[in-house]
C-alpha positions in Angstrom: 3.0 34.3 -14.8 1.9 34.5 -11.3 0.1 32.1 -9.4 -3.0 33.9 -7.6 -4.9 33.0 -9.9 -5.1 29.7 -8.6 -6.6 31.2 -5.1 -9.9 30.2 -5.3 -8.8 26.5 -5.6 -6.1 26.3 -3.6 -8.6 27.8 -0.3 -10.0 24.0 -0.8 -6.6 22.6 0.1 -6.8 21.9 3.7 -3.2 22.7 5.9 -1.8 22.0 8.7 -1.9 24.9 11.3 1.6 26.0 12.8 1.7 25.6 16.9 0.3 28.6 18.3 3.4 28.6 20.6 6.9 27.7 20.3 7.4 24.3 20.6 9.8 22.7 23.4 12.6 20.4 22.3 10.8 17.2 23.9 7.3 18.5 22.5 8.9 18.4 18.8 10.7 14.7 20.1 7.4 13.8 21.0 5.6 14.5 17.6 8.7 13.3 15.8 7.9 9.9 17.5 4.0 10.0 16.7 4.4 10.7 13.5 7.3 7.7 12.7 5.2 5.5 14.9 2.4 6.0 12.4 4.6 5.6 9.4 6.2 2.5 10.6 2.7 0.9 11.2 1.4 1.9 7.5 5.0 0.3 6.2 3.8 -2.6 8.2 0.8 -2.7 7.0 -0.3 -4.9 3.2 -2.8 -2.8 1.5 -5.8 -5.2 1.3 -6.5 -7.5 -2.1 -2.5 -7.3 -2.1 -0.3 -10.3 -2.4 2.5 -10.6 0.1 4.5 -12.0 -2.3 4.7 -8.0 -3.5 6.1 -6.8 0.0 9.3 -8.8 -0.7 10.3 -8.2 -4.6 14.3 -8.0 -4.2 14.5 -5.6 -7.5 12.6 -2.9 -6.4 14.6 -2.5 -2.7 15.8 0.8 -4.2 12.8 2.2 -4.7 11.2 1.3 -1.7 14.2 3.3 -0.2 14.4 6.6 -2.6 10.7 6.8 -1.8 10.9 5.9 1.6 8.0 3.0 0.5 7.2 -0.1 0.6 5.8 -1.7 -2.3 2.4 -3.7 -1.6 1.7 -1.8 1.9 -0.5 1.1 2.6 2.5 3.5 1.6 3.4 2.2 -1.6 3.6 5.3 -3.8 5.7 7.1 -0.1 7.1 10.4 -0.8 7.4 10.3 -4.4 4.9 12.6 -5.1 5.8 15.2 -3.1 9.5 14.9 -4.3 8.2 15.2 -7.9 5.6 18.1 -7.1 8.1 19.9 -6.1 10.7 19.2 -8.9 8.5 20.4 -11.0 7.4 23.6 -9.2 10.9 24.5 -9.3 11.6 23.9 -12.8 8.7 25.6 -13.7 9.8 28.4 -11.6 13.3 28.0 -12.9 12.3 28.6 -16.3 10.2 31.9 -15.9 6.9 30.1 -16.7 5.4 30.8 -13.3 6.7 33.0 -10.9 7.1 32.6 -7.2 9.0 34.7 -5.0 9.7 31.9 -1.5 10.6 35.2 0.4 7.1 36.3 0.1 4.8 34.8 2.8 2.2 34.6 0.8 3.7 33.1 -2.5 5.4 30.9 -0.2 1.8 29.6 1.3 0.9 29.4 -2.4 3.9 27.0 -3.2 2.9 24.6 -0.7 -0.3 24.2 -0.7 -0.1 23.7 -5.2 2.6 21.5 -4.0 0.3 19.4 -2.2 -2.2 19.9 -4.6 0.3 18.4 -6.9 1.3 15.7 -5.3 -1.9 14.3 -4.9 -2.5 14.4 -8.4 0.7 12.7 -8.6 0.1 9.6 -6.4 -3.5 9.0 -8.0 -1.6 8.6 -11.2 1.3 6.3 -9.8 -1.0 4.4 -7.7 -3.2 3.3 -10.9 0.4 2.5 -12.5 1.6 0.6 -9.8 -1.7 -1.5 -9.7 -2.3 -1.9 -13.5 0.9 -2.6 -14.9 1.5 -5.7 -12.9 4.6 -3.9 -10.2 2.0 -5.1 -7.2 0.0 -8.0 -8.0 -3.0 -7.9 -6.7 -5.5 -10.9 -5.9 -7.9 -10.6 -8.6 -9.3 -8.0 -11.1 -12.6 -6.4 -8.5 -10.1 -5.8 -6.2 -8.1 -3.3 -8.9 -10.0 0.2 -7.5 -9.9 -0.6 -3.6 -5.6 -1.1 -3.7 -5.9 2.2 -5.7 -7.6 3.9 -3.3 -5.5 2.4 -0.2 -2.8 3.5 -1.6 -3.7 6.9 -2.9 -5.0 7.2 1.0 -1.4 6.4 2.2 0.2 8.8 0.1 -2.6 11.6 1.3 -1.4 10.7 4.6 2.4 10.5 4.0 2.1 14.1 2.4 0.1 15.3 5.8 2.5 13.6 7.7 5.4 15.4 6.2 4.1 18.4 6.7 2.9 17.9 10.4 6.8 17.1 11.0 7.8 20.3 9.5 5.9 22.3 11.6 6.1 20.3 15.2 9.2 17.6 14.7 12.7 17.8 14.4 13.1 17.9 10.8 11.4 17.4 7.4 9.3 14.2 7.1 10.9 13.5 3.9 14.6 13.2 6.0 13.2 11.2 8.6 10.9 8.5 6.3 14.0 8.2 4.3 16.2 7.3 7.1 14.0 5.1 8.9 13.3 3.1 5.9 17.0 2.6 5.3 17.4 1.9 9.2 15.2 -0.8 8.4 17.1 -2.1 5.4 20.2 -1.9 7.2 18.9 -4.1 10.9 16.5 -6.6 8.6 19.7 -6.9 5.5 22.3 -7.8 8.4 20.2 -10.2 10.4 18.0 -12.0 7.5 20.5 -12.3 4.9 24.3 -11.4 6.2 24.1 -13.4 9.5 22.9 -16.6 7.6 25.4 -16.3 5.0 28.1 -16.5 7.1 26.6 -19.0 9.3 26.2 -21.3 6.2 29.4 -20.4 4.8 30.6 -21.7 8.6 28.4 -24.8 8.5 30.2 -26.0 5.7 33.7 -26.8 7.1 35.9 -25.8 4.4 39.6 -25.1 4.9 38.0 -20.9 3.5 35.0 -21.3 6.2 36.0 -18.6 8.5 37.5 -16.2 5.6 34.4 -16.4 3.7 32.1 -15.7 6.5 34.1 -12.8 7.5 33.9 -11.3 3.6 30.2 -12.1 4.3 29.7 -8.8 6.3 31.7 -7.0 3.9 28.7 -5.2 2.8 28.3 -4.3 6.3 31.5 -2.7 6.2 31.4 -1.0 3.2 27.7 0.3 4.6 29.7 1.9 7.8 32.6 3.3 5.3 30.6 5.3 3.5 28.5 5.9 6.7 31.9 7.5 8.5 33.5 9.2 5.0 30.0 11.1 4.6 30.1 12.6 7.8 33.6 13.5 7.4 33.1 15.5 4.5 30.2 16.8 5.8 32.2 18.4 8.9 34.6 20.0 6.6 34.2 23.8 5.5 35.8 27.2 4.4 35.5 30.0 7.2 35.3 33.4 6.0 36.2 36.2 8.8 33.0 38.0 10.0 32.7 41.1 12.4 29.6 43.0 13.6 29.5 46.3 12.4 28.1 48.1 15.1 29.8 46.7 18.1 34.0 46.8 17.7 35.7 43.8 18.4 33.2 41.3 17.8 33.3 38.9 15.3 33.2 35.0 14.4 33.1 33.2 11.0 30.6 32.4 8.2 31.1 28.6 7.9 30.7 27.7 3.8 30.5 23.3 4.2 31.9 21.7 1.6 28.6 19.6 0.9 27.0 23.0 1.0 23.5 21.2 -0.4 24.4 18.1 1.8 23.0 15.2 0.0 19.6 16.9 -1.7 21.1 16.8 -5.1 21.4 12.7 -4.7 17.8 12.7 -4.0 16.6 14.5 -6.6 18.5 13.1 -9.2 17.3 9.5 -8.4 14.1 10.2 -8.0 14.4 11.9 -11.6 16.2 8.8 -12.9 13.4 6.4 -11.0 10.6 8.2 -11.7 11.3 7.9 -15.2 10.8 3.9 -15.2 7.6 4.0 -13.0 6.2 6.9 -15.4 7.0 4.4 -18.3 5.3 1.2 -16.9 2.0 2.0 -18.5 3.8 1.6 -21.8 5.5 -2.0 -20.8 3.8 -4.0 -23.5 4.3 -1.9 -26.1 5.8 -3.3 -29.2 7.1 0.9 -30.8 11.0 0.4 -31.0 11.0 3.9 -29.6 9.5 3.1 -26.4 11.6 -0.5 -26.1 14.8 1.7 -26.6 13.9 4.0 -24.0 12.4 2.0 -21.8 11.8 -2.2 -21.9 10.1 -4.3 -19.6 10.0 -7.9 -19.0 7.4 -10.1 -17.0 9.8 -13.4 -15.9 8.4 -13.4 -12.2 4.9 -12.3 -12.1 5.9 -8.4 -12.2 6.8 -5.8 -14.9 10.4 -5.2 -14.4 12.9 -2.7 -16.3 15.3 -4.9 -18.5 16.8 -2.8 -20.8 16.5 0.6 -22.3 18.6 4.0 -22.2 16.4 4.5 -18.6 17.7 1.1 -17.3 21.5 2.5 -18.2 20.9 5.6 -16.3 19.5 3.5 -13.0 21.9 1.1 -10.7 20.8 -2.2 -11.8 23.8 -3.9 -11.1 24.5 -7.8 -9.0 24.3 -7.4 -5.6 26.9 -9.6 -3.5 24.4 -10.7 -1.4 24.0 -14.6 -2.4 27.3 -15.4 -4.4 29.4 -14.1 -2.3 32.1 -11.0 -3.5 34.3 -13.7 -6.2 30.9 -14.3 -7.8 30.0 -10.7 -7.6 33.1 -9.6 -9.2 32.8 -12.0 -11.5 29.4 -11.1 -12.7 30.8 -7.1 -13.1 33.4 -8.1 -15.5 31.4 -10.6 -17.8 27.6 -9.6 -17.5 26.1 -6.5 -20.0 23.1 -4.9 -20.0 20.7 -4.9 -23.2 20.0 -1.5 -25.2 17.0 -2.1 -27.6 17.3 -0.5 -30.8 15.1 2.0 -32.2 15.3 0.4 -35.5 14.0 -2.7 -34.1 17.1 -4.7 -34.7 19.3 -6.9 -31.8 19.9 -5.0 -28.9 23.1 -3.7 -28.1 25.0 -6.2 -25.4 26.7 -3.0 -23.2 29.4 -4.5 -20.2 27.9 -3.8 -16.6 31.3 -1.8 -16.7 30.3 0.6 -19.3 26.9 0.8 -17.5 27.9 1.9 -14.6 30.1 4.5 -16.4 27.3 5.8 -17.9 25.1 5.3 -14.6 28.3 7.7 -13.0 28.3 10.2 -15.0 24.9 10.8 -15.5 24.4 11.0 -11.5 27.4 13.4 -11.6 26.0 15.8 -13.9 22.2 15.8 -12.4 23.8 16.1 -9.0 25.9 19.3 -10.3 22.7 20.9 -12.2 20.2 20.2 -8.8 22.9 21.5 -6.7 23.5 24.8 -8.1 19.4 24.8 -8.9 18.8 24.2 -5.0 20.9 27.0 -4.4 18.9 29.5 -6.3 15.6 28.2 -5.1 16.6 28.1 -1.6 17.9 31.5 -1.8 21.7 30.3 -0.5 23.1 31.9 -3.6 25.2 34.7 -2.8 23.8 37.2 -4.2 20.7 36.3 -1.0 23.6 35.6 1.6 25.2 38.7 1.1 21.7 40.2 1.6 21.1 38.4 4.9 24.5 39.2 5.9 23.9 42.6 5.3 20.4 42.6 6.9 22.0 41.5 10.4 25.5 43.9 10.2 27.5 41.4 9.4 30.6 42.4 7.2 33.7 41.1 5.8 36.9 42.9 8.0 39.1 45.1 5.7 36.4 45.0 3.5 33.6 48.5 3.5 30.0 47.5 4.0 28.2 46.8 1.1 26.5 43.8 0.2 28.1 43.7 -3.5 31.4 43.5 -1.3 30.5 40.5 0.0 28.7 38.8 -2.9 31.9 39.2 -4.7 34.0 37.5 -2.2 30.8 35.0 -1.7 31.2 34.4 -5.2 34.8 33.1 -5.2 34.0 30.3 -3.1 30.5 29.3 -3.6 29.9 28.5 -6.6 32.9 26.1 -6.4 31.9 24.6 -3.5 28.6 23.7 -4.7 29.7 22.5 -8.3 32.7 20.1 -6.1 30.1 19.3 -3.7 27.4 17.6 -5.6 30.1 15.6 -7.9 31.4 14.1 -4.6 28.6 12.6 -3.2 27.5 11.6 -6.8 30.3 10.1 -6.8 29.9 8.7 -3.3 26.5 7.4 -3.7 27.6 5.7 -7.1 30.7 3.6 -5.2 28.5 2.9 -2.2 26.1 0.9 -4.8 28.9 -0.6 -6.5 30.6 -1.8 -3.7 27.4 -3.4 -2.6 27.0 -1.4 0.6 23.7 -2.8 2.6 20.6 -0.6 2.2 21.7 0.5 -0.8 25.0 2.9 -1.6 21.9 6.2 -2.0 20.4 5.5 1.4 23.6 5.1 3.4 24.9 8.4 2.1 21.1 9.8 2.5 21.3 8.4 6.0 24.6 9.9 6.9 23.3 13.5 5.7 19.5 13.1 7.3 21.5 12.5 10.5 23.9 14.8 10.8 21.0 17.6 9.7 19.0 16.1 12.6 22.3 16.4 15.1 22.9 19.9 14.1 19.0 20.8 14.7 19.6 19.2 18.1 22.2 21.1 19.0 20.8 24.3 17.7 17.6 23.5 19.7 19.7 22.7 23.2 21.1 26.1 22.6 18.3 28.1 22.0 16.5 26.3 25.1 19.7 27.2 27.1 19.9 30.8 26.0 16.4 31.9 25.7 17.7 35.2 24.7 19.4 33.9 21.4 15.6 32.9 20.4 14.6 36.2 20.8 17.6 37.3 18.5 16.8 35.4 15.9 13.2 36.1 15.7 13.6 39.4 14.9 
């Protein structure tokens, strides 16, 4: 089914223009720092009527940093919308029931503004959840509408914003919300809770003193190991021999990286996994078994918190080593459990944190394999559309005659491969960086690490092409 019929909506959907102009390296650094200024300052921000108690909930760090949000402030509901909308758009595409072709200009248009469309639908819904089901407490009842509307404001603004830093910045607003939330993690984890655990741990003048305030920054560490191991693997690649067809003797290589979907597949399988627990919040106080064993909620601390449940197996709701120390942390691993009600209404299952975060693994694993090889198709990376570029440009493979079958062939016995190996690694990855208690969260590191190495390589690219004005030229044809 096409979309066009949607046209005479979608005209209502107001966009952002593209620069009339080519936009200087400093010009996008300059927007790029506009735009974060005014995100930082609405992550700053409380929404009004909302308790500041709400800005500093411990048990919902990791979804202030998949959704590059801050729960209680003025972006509260962040970039899950637009994450969502456009899982959904895809799936929907995905599965034939509408149909949108991203190398059309036109469709494309159409994608993003019912993407925006969507995701403002979106965050009206999750900003009435948030409010109502007790995840931000508010100061009183008459103040219910005016947190919903702040916060449906900031996500209006957050989707803008995103898109404004697509067209003018450096990158997506999604990479760069995402990494500066988890910047923030990261300075504020190290300095307000790392740096006094090791000073008390010195203040006590034991005979383990110094030894235990040294294994109190070993969440630091573990945050820079994953940090370093991510951008190692996302340096290394397979190099297929290229020449140009028309001009003898000159050649180069197609570069295939082993995280050839960098770290997308990580983000949308969270979000999946997270947005499943915020979408089952307005059914917290339900007494169905059903809705217990897929979801339950408790209330212990003025909040409705996920408990138990199959969604609270597939999510990281592990101990952090943050107060206890690592001996307490490892401690809690190998004796704590996590409940599973039962549909039948009987005792819950007691499963060992170990067994959860088996399941938690593998689950990540195979959602990171299934968004990675969907990305690919969407994105039109498969190589079926690579060996149509190549072929576009007169690119071909030496030894090889030029057709772009040829190529998809060859494309074809690395790719796919690559991809599948890809998104288990840094599902893998993002699952020890959480177990190992890295700061900021084992996700955001590894999100981090791929946002900024995206952002170098657009650096680079746009040094070059301000170097060698030609090359722009080139590629704009």
């Amino acid at each position: 089914m096409g979309i066009e019929f949607l046209d005479p909506l979608l005209k209502y959907v107001p966009g952002v223009r593209k620069p009339s102009k080519p936009l200087t390296f400093k010009d996008k650094l300059k927007w790029t720092g506009i735009i974060m200024v005014i995100y930082f300052v609405m992550f700053a921000t409380p929404a009004f009527g909302v308790r500041i108690s709400s800005l500093q909930n411990p048990t919902l760090q990791i979804i202030n940093i998949i959704f590059a949000a801050r729960l209680g402030s003025l972006i509260t509901v962040g970039i899950g919308p637009i994450v969502l909308a456009s899982i959904v758009l895809q799936l929907l595409n995905g599965a034939g029931v509408i149909k949108i072709d991203m190398q059309n200009p036109e469709d494309k248009g159409r994608f993003q503004a019912i993407q925006k469309l969507a995701a403002i639908c979106i965050a009206v819904v999750e900003a009435i959840i948030f409010t109502s089901t007790g995840s931000i407490q508010i100061l009183g009842p008459s103040y219910f509408w005016i947190v919903v509307l702040q916060f449906l404001i900031g996500a209006i603004i957050v989707v803008y914003l995103d898109e404004t830093m697509v067209k003018y910045g450096i990158t997506s607003g999604i990479n760069m919300f995402i990494a500066g939330g988890v910047a923030y993690s990261i300075i504020g984890g190290t300095f307000n809770i790392l740096l006094p655990l090791a000073m008390a741990q010195l203040a006590a003048g034991t005979a383990t003193a110094v030894p235990q305030a040294i294994l109190a920054f070993l969440p630091l560490f573990f945050t820079i190991l994953v940090f370093i191991i991510s951008l190692y693997m996302l340096e290394m690649k397979i190099e297929l021999p290229m020449v140009f067809s028309q001009f003898r003797g000159i050649g180069g290589r197609l570069p295939l990286p082993f995280l050839y979907v960098s770290v997308l597949p990580v983000i949308l399988a969270t979000s999946l996994l997270y947005s499943l627990g915020v979408w089952m919040m307005p059914l917290a106080h339900s007494s169905s078994n059903i809705v217990q064993f897929i979801a339950y909620y408790t209330n212990s601390t003025g909040t409705e918190q996920i408990t138990g449940g199959l969604v609270y197996l597939l999510q990281p709701n592990f101990p952090t080593p943050y107060t206890g120390g690592y001996g307490t942390y490892i401690y809690q691993l190998e004796t704590s459990w996590s409940p599973l009600q039962m549909p039948t209404g009987g005792p819950p299952i007691e499963v060992p944190l170990w067994a959860h975060f088996i399941i938690y693994l593998l689950i990540t694993v195979v959602l990171c394999v299934i968004f990675g090889k969907f990305w690919v198709e969407m994105t039109g990376q498969s190589p079926k559309n690579m060996a149509e570029q190549l072929q576009d440009i007169g690119w071909q493979i030496p030894g090889f005659r030029r057709d772009p079958r040829t190529i998809e062939g060859i494309l074809n016995n690395y790719l796919p491969t690559v991809v599948v190996l890809g998104s288990i690694f840094v599902g893998i990855l993002a699952a020890f960086a959480t177990i190992s208690g890295a700061i900021g969260g084992g996700l955001g590191v590894l999100l981090t690490a791929g946002i900024m190495y995206a952002i170098y390589q657009q650096i680079e690219q746009e040094n070059l092409m301000e170097s060698f004005p030609a090359l722009n030229k080139l590629f704009a044809k």
